[in-house]
Backbone bond lengths (Angstrom), bond angles and torsions (degrees), N, CA, C in turn:
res aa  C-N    CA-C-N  psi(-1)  N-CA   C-N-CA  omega(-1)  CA-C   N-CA-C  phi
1 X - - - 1.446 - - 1.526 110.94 -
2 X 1.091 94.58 -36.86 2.062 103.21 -170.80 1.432 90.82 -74.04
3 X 1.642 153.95 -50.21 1.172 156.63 -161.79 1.721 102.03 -74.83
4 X 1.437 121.34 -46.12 1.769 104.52 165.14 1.534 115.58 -61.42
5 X 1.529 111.20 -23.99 1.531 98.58 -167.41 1.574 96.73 -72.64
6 X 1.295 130.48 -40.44 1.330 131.75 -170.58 1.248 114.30 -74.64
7 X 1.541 118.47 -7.11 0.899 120.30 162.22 1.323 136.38 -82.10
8 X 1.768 97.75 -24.38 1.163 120.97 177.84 1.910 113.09 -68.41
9 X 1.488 99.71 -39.22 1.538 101.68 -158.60 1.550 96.89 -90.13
10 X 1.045 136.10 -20.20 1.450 141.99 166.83 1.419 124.69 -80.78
11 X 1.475 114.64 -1.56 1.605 113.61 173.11 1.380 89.91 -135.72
12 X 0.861 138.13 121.93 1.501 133.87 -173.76 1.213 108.52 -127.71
13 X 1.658 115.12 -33.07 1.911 135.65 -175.30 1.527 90.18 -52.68
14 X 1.638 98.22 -57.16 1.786 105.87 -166.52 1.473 97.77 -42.75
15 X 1.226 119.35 -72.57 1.933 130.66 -146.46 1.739 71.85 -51.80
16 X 1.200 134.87 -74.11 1.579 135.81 -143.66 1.557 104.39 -67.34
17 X 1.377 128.42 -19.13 1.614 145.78 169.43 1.913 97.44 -68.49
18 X 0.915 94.12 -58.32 1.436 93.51 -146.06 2.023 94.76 -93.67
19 X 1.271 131.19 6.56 1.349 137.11 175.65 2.049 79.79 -106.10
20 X 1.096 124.74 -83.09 1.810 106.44 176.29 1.512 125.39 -10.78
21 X 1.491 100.97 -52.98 1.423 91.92 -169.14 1.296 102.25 -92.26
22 X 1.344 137.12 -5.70 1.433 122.44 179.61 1.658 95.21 -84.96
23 X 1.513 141.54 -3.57 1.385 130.33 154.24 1.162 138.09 -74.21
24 X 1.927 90.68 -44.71 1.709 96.59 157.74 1.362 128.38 -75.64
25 X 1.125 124.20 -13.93 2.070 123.28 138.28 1.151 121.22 -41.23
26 X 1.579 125.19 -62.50 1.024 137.39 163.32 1.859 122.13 -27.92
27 X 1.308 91.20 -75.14 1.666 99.28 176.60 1.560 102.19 -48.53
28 X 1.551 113.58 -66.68 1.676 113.74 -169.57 1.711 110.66 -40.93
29 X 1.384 89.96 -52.82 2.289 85.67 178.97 1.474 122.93 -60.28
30 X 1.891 102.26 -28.72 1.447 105.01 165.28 1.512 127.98 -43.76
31 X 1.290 103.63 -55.71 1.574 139.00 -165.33 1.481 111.42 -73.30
32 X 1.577 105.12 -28.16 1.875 108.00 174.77 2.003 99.70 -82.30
33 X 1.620 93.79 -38.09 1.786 92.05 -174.12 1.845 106.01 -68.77
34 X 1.320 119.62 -16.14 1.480 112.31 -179.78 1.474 91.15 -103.30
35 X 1.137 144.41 -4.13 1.429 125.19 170.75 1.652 110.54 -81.04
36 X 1.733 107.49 -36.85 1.040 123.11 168.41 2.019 121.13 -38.12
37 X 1.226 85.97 -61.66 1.447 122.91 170.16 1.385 112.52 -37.55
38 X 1.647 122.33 -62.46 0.895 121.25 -177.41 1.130 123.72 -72.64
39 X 1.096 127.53 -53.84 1.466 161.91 148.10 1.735 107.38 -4.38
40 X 1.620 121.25 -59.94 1.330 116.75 171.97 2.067 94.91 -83.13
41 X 1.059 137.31 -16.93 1.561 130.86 171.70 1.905 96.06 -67.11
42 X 1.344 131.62 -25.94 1.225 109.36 171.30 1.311 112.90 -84.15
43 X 1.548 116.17 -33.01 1.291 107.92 -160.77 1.985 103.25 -72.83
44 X 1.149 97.46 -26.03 1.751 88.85 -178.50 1.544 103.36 -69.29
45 X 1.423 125.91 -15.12 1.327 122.17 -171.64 1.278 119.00 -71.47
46 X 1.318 106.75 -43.23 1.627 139.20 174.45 1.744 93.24 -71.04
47 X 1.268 141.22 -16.18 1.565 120.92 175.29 1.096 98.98 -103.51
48 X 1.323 120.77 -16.20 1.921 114.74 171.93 1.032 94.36 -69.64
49 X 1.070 150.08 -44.65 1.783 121.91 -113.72 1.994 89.31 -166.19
50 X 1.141 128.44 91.74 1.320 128.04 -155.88 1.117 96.64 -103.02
51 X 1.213 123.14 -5.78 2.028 120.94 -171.60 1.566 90.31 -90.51
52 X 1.153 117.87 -14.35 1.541 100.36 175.32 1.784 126.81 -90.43
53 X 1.511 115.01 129.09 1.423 103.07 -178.82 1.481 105.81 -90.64
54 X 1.334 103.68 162.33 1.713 109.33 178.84 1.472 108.98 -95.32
55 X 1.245 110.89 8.83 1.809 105.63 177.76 1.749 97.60 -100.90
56 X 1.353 120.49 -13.24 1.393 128.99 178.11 1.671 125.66 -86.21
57 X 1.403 103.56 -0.84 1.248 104.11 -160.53 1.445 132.28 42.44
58 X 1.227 89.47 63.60 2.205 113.09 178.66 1.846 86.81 55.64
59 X 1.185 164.75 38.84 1.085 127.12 111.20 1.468 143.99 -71.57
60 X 1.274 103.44 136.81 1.452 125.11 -167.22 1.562 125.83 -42.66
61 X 1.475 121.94 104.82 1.658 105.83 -171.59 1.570 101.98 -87.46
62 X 0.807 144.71 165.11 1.451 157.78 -153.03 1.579 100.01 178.27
């Protein structure tokens, strides 16, 4: 126990390295599950509503 603490107070960059990247993991997996998210929220949009193209941004071709 006494050898992690000294380990702890003598590498400190690490603890502050490695707590960063476990946020920016965090955010990145967020950001695939809301891309995810959105992604089937268009595709049901496009099976409602078929007059709309997706290169138009939901306006209506007629």
């Amino acid at each position: 126990m006494v050898e992690n603490m000294n380990f702890l107070e003598q590498n400190t960059l690490y603890i502050v390295l490695i707590i960063s990247l476990m946020i920016w993991l965090g955010i990145f997996f967020y950001l695939i599950f809301v891309d995810k998210k959105i992604t089937r929220l268009e595709k049901m949009i496009l099976i409602d509503n078929p007059k709309t193209d997706k290169n138009n941004s939901g306006v209506i071709n007629e």
